[in-house]
C-alpha positions in Angstrom: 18.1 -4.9 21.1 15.2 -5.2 23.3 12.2 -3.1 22.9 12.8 -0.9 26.3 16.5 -0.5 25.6 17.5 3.3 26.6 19.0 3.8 23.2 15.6 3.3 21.3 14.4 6.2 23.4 16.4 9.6 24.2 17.0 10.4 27.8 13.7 13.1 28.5 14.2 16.3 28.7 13.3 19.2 31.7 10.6 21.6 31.3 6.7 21.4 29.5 7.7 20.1 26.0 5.5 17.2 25.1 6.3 13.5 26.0 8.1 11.9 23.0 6.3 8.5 22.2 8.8 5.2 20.8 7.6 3.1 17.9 9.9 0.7 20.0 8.5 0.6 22.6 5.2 -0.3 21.1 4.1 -4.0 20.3 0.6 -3.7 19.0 -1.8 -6.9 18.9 -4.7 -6.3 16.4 -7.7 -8.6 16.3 -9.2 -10.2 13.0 -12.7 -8.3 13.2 -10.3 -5.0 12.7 -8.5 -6.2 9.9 -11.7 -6.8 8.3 -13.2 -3.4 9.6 -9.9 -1.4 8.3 -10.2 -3.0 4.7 -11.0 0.2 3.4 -9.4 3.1 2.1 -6.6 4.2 4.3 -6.9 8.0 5.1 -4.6 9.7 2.5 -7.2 8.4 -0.1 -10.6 9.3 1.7 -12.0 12.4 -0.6 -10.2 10.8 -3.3 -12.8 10.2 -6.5 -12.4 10.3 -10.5 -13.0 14.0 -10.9 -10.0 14.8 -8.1 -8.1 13.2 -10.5 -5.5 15.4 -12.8 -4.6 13.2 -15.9 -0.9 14.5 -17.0 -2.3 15.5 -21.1 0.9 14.2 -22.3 -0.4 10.9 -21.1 -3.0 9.8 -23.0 -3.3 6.7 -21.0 -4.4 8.6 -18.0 -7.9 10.0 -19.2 -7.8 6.8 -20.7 -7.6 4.9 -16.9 -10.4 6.8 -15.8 -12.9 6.5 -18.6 -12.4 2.8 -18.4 -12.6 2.5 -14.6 -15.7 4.9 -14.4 -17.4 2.4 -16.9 -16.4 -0.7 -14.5 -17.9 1.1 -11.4 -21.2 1.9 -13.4 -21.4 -2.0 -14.1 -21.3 -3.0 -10.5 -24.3 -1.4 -9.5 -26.4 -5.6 -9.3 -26.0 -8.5 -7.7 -23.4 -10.9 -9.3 -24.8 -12.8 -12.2 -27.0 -10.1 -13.5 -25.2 -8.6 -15.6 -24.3 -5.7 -13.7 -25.4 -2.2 -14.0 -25.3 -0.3 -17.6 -23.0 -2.8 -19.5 -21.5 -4.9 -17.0 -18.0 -6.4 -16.6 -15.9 -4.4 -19.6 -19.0 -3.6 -21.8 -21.2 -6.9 -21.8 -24.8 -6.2 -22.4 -27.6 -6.0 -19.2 -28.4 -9.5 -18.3 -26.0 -10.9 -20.7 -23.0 -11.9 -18.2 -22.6 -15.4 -17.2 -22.5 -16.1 -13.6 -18.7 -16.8 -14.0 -17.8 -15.2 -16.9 -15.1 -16.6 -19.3 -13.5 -13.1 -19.9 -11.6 -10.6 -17.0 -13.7 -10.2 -13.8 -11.5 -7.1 -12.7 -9.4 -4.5 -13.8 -5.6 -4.3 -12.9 -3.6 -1.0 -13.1 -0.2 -1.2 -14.5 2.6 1.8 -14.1 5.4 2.9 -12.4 5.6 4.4 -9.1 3.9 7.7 -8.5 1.3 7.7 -11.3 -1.6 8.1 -9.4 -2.7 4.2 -9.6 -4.2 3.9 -5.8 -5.7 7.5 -6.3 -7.4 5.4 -9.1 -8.1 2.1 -7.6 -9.5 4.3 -4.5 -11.7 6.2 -6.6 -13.1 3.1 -7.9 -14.0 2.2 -4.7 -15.9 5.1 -3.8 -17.5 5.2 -6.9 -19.2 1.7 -6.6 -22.6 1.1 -6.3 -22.4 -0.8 -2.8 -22.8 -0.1 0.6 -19.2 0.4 2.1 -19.6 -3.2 3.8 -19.8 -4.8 0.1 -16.7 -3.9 -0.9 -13.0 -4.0 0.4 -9.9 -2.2 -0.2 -6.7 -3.7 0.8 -3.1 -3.9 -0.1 -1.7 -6.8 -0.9 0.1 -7.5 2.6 -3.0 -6.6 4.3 -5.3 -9.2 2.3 -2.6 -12.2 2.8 -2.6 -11.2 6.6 -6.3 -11.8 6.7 -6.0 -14.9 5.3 -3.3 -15.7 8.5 -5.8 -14.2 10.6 -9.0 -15.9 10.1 -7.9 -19.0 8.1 -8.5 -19.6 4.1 -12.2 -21.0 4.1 -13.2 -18.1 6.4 -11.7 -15.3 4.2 -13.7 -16.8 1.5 -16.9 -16.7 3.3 -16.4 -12.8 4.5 -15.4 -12.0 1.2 -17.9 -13.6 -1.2 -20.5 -11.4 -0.5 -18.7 -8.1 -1.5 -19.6 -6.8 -5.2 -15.8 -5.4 -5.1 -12.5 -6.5 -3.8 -9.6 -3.8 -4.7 -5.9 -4.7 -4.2 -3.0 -2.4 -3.8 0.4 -2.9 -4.6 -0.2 -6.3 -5.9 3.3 -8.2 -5.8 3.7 -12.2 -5.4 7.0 -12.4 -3.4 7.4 -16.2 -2.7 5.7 -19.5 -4.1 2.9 -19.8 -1.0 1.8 -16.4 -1.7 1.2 -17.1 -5.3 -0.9 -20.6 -4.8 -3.0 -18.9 -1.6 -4.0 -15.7 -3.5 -4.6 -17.6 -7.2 -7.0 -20.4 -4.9 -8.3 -17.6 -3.1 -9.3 -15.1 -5.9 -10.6 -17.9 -7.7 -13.0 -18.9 -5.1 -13.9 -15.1 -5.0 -14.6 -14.8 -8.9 -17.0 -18.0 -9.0 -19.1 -15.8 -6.1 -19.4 -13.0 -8.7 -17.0 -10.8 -6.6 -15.3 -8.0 -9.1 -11.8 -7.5 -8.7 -9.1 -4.7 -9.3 -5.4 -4.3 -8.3 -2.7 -2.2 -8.6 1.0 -2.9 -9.2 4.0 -2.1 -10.9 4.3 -5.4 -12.7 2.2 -6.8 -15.5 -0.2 -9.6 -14.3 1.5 -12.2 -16.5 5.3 -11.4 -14.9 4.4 -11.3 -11.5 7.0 -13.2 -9.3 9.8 -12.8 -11.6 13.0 -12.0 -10.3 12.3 -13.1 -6.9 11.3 -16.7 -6.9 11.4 -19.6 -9.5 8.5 -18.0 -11.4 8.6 -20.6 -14.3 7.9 -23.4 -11.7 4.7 -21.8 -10.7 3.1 -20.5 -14.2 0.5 -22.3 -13.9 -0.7 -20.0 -10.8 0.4 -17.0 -12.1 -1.4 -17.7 -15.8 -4.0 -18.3 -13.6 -4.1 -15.0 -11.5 -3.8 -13.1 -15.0 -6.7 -14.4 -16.8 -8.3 -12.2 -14.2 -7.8 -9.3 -14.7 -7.5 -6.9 -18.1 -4.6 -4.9 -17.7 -4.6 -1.1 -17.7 -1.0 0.6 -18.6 -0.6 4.1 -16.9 2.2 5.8 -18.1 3.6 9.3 -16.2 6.5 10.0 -14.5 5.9 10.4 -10.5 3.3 12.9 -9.7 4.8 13.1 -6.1 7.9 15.2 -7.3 6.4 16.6 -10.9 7.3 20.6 -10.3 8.4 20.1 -7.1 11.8 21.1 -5.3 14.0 18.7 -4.0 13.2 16.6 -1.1 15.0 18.3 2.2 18.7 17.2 2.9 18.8 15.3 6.2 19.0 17.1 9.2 21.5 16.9 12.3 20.5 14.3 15.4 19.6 17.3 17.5 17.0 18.7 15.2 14.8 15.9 14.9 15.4 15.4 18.6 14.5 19.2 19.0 11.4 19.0 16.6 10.3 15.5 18.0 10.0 16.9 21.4 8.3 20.3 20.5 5.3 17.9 18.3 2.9 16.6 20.7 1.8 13.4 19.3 5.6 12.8 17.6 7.7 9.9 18.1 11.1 9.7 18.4 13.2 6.2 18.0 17.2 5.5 16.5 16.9 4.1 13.1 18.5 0.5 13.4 16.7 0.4 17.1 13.8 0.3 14.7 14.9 -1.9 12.2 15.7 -4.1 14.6 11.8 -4.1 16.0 10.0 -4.2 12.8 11.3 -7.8 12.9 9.9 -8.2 16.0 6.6 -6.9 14.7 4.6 -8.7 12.5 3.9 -6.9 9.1 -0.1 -6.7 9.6 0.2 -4.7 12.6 2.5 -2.0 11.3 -0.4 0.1 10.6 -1.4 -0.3 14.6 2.5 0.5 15.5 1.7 4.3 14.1 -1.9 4.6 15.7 -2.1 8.5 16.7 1.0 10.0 15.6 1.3 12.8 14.1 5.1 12.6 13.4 7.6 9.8 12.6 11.2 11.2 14.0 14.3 8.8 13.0 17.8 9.7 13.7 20.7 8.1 12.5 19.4 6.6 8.5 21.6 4.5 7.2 21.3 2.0 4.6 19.4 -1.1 5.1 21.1 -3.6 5.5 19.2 -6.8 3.9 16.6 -7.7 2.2 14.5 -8.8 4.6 14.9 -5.5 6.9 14.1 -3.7 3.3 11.2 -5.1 2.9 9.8 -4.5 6.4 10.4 -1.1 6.0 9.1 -0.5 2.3 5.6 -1.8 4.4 6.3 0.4 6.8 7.1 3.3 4.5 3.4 2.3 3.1 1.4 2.6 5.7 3.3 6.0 6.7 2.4 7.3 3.5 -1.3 6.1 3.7 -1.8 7.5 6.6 -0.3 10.8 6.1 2.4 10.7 8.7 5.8 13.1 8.1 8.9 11.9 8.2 11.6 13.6 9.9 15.2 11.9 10.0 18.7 12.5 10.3 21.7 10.8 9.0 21.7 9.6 5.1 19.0 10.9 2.9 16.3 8.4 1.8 17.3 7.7 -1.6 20.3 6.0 -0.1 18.5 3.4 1.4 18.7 0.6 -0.4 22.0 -0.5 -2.0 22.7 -0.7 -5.4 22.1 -4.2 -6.0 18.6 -4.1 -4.3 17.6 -1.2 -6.6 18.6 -3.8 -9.6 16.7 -7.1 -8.0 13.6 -8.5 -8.1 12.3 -6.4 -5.6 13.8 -2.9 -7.3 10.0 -1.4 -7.9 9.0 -1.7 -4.0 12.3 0.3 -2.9 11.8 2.8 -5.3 7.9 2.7 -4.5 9.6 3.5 -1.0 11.8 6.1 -1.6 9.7 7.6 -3.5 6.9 7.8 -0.4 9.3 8.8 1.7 10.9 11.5 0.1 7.2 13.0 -0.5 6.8 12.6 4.1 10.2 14.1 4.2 9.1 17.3 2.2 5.9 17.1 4.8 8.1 16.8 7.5 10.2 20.0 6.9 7.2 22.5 8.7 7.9 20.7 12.1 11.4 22.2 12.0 10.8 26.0 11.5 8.4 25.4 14.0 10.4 23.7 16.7 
């Protein structure tokens, strides 16, 4: 379906109700110096810091996460090969560290969805020693696309001067991935740069259960030896004491609601499917530039894996930048079908559902108010 088809926009309606807007009918193009000047943050995550923090104190691994973390950011306060600030990379003494040290050069936080891991990772960012320009925060989509964007050698060279380089939702989904990022955060550790990452997989077993993992251990041993691993354990803070996500509502109120929310948009779900493939994944987060309002009627399940995937990146960047979600048709935890939610990729649906059903809740004010 083409990007100006009529049924990827509803027919307007009479009268002074605001203009809807179409993620359809929008094909963003985002230049490289961007991608670079957006590798912080995203705006969910912006007051963010250690003390904002609420440990769950029947999780003893929580308190446990910061303590550790806040000791990491206190040890990047010098250039690389001094040592770092108070006691360095994971305790090593002032002026002890080896320019490329043998042990972990970064932190990586394990869990499950909802823990609070890029509340975390965030807060380490913020809490770094650096001005804001030596030190990136990415996911891991975003940091692959800037590698497309500006070509391996020159990632390298923008990124070697950063004290810190934090990656979210750190998941090797095919073989190219895993050699580009191993070469790459290699390169990146031998110019002192510190690393952290989140994911829902342990270091060691990324890449298993969605490519020939075994043929590529080398890479992924590789990527490991990294990092020390941090296990968070909680259940998902997003719906702890919470009621239950809002039931779908009916086509005409989301249309109703989309067209009483200035700054809404309003598209049919598989119209939109359908352009996320048209759309590259780095430029989803352009494709929802001044919204205030994601509208979707007609949710269904998705229909393959590669359509899930687009939208669990989509679902991401909604979430980061604190965009409702107002739909119609199935509820979101019906998504993804049932083998999905038992392959390879099961922790990035539920990571996605998960978000969603947290916008959805956010989403419910815009229809007592339309």
């Amino acid at each position: 379906m083409s990007s100006s088809s009529p049924a990827s926009v509803p027919a307007p309606i009479t009268g002074t109700a605001p203009a809807t807007v179409s993620l359809c009918a929008r094909e963003p193009r985002v230049p490289a110096d961007r991608l670079v000047a957006e590798m912080v943050p995203p705006p969910r995550f912006d007051s963010v810091r250690f003390g904002t923090y609420v440990p769950d104190p029947n999780q003893p691994s929580q308190s446990e996460a910061v303590r550790v973390l806040e000791d990491f950011a206190g040890g990047l306060g010098e250039a690389p090969g001094t040592g770092g600030g108070r006691r360095g990379f994971f305790g090593m003494g002032r002026g002890r560290a080896p320019k490329t040290p043998a042990g972990p050069r970064g932190v990586y936080l394990d869990g499950g969805y909802g823990v609070g891991k890029t509340h975390l990772l965030a807060s380490l960012w913020h809490a770094t020693p650096a001005e804001p320009s030596r030190k990136a925060f990415g996911t891991f989509v975003e940091l692959t696309n800037l590698v497309g964007a500006l070509g391996f050698q020159q990632t390298v060279q923008t990124l070697s001067g950063h004290r810190l380089l934090c990656i979210d939702e750190f998941e090797l989904d095919d073989p190219g991935d895993t050699v580009l990022v191993s070469s790459l955060l290699a390169r990146l550790v031998e110019a002192g740069v510190a690393l952290a990452a989140t994911s829902n997989t342990l270091p060691g077993k990324l890449g298993e259960g969605r490519f020939a993992a075994a043929d590529f251990l080398r890479e992924i041993q590789g990527l490991s030896a990294h990092f020390r691993a941090l296990r968070i354990d909680g259940e998902d803070y997003r719906h702890r004491g919470l009621p239950e996500a809002p039931a779908p509502y009916s086509d005409e109120q989301v249309t109703r609601a989309a067209r009483a929310t200035e700054g809404a948009s309003l598209d049919d779900f598989a119209a939109l499917l359908d352009h996320l493939a048209r759309v590259h994944p780095s430029r989803y987060g352009a494709l929802t530039d001044g919204l205030t309002a994601v509208c979707l009627t007609g949710v269904h399940p998705v229909p393959d894996q590669s359509t899930a995937l687009r939208l669990v990146v989509l679902a991401d960047r909604l979430y980061d930048r604190e965009v409702p979600v107002l739909a119609s048709g199935l509820p979101f935890d019906r998504l993804f079908g049932e083998e999905m939610l038992k392959g390879g990729y099961r922790k990035k649906y539920f990571r996605a559902i998960s978000r969603l059903t947290a916008l959805a809740r956010d989403a419910a004010r815009l229809v007592d108010t339309a």
